[in-house]
N, C-alpha and C positions, 0 to 999 in steps of 0.2 A: 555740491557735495563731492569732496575727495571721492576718487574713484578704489577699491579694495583692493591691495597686491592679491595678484592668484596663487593658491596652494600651490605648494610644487606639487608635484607626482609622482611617485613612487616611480623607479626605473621599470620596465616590464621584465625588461630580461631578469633583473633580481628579484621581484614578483615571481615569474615562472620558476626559477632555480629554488628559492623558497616553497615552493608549492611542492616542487620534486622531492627535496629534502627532507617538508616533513611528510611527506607521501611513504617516502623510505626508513625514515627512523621517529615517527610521529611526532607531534608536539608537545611532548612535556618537556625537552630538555634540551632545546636547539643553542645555536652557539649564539650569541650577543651581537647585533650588529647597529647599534646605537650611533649614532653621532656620525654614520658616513657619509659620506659627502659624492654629489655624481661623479666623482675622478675615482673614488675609489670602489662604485659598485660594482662596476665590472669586475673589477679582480674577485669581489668578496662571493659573485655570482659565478665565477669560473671555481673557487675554491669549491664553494657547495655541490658543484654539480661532479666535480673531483670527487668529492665524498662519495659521495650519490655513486659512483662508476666505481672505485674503489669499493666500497659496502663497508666502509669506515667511517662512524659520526666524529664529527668536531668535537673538540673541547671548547668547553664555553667560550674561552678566552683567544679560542684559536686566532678569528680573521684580526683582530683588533692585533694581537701579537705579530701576525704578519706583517699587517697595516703601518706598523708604527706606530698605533693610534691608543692613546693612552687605557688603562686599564677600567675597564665597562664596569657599574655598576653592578653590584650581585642583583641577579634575576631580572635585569633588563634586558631581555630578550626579544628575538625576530616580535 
């Protein structure tokens, strides 16, 4: 019997940054981070935690527009 590839797992530190964020601006309307890939959670987890320090939420489309990373589904969020 094939053996099953393992889930990946969520980065932690992007885990914690999330947790901060919506600790800070709760979760109904977090920004979108669909489709990242480990190269770019750090950035998107330095971004959040920017907000977070700042006391400024993202726009939906924020990290994705950073990222380069093409335009996230409506309401595909954290």
């Amino acid at each position: 019997m094939p053996r099953r590839a393992a889930m990946s797992r969520p980065d932690p530190t992007l885990e914690r940054a999330i947790d901060r964020y919506c600790a800070a601006f709760g979760r109904d309307a977090p920004p979108c981070i669909v489709g990242l890939d480990s190269a770019m959670a750090g950035a998107a987890a330095i971004m959040l935690a920017d907000a977070v320090t700042a006391r400024r939420p993202l726009r939906y489309c924020a990290i994705a527009d950073a990222l380069g990373g093409s335009q996230p589904p409506e309401r595909a969020s954290l």
